[in-house]
N, C-alpha and C positions, 0 to 999 in steps of 0.2 A: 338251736344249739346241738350240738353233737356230741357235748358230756366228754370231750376228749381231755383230762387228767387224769394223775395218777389216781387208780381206784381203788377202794377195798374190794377184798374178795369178791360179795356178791353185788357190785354195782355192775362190773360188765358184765355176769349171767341176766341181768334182766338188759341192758344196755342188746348184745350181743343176740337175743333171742326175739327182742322185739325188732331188731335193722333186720333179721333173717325174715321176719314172717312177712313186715313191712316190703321187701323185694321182692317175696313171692306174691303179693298183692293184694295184701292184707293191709285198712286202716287199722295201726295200731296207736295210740294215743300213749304219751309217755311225761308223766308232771314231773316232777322237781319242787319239792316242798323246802323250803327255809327253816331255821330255825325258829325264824318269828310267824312263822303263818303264813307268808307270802307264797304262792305258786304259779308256778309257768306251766303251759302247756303245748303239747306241740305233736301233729302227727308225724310217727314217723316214716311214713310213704312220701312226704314231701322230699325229703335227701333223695329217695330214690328216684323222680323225675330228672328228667333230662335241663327242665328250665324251673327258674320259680320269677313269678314277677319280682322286679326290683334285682333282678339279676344282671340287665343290660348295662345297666351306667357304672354299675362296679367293673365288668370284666372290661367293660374302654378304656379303665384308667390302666390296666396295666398291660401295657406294653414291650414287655421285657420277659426275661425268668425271672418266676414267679414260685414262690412257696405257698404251699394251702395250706395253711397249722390248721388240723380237726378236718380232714377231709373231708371225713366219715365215707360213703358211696363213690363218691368223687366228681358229682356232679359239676364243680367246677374245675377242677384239672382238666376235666374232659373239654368241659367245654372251650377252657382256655388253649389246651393242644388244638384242637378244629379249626379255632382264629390263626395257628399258627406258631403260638408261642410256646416255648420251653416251659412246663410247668411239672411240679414235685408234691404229691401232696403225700400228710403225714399222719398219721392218727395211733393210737395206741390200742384200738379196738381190731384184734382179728380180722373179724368177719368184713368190719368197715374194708379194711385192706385188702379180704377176698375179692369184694365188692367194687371197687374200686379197679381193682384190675382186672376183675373180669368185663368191665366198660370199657377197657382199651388206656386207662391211665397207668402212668410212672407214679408208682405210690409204696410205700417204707412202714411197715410197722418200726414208731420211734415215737418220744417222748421229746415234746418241744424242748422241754429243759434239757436233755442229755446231747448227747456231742449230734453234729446235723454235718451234710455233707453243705456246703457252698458258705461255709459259718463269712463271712461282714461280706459276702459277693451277691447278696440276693439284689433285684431290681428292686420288687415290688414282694409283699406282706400280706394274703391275706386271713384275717381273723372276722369271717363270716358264720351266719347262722348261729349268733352268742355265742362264739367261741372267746369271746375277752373274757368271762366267768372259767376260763382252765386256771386249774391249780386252786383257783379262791381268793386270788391277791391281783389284779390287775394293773397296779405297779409294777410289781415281780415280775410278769408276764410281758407287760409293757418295756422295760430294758431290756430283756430278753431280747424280745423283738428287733431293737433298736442296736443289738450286739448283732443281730443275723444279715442285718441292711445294709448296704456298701453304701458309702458316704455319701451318693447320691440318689439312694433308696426311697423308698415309700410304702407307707406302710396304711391299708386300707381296713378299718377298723367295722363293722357293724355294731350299734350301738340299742340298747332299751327307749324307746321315745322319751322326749323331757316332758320332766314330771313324774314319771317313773320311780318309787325309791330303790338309789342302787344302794348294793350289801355284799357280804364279804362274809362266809362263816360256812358252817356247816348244812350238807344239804342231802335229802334224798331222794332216788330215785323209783317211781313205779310206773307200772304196765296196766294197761287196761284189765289183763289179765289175773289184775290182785297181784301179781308179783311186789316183793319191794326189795331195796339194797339197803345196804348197811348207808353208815354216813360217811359224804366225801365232803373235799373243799369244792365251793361252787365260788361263783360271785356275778353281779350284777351291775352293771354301768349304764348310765341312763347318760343322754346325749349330754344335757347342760353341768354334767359333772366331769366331761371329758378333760375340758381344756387345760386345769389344774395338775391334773394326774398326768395328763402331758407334760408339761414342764418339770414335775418330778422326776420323770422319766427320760429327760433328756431331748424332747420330743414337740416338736409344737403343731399345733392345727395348721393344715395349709387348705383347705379347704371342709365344705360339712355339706350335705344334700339328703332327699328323701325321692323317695320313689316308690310306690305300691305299699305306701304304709310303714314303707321299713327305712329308717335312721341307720347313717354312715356316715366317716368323716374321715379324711386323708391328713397323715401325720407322715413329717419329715425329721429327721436327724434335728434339732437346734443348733 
C-alpha cells in the first residue's frame, strides 16, 4: 500500500519520513491498524526497488497509457516508461513525487478524486500495492476509476488474498520508529469480495490471476 488518500495532518509526517529514510536505505516497517484490531504491514523499502515479484504479469497487461493512482516512488511508471509506454503516475505524498521523479518518471502531486489530466482517455488503471483501500470506500474509488478509463479501458486492480476480511473505516498509521498518525480513511478488498463491488461500480471482472503471493484482477467498463 502506499497510503495515497486524502490525510490528516499527521499521517503524511510519519508516511513522508518513513519513504525518505526507506530510499536512503533504510528498512522501515510501516502498519496500519484498523479500527477493529486488524493490521497490515509492510516494508517501506519494498516501493523503493526497481522490481518486486508479482510485478511481471501486471505490467504485460498494459499496453497503452497508463495511469499509476498511489505511485508512491514510482517504481512502476518507471518501469512501465523502460517497456515503452506513456505512463503518469499520481500520488498525494510530497516526497513520493520527489521520488518518483528523481527515477526518471512523469509523476503529478494530485489527488485521484480531484480533477486528473487524460480524465475518460486512460488505456489502462493501475491500483497496485493496496491502493483499492484510498479514500476508505472502494466503490467510491472504483467509479472513480471507471470515470478515468476511455470506453475501452482497463483497469488492473491488486487485491488482499481471499479469505482475507475486507473493511472500510478508520485507520492508523505507524513507523517502526514509534511514530503514529492521527486517523484516516483506509479500506480493505480481499479478492472473493471483488466481483460484487464491480458491478456496483459499473465494472465487471474480465479476468483474476496470482503471482508471488500476490492477488490481481482486470476490470473493464460493463
Amino acid at each position: 500500500m502506499t497510503i495515497t488518500s486524502t490525510l490528516p495532518a499527521g499521517a503524511p509526517a510519519v508516511f513522508d519520513a518513513a519513504l525518505a529514510r526507506a530510499a536512503a536505505g533504510a528498512s522501515v516497517i510501516l502498519t496500519v491498524r484498523d479500527a477493529g484490531g486488524g493490521e497490515q504491514r509492510v516494508d517501506a523499502a519494498s516501493w523503493c526497488r526497481a522490481h518486486l515479484p508479482g510485478d511481471g504479469r501486471l505490467l504485460d497487461r498494459c499496453g497503452g497509457p497508463t495511469l499509476d493512482v498511489g505511485c508512491g516512488p514510482g517504481r512502476l511508471t518507471v518501469a512501465l516508461n523502460r517497456r515503452g509506454h506513456p505512463a503518469l503516475g499520481i500520488d498525494v505524498s510530497a516526497t513520493a513525487v520527489r521520488l518518483a521523479r528523481a527515477r526518471g518518471a512523469t509523476a503529478l502531486r494530485r489527488d485521484v478524486f480531484a480533477a486528473l489530466p487524460g480524465h475518460g482517455r486512460w488505456r489502462h488503471l493501475l491500483l497496485a500495492d493496496g491502493n483499492i483501500g484510498i479514500g476508505g470506500d472502494p466503490r467510491r474509488l472504483l467509479r472513480r476509476c471507471r470515470d478515468l478509463l476511455a470506453a475501452d479501458g482497463r483497469l488492473h486492480v491488486e487485491l488482499a488474498p481471499p479469505g482475507t476480511r475486507s473493511w472500510s473505516g478508520d485507520a492508523r498509521l505507524s513507523a517502526g520508529d514509534g511514530a503514529a498518525s492521527d486517523a484516516f480513511r483506509w479500506a480493505v478488498l480481499a479478492a472473493d469480495d471483488l466481483a460484487a463491488l464491480a458491478a456496483a461500480s459499473a465494472l465487471r471482472v474480465l479476468t483474476s490471476w496470482t503471482e508471488a503471493n500476490r492477488w490481481f484482477a482486470t476490470l473493464i467498463p460493463a
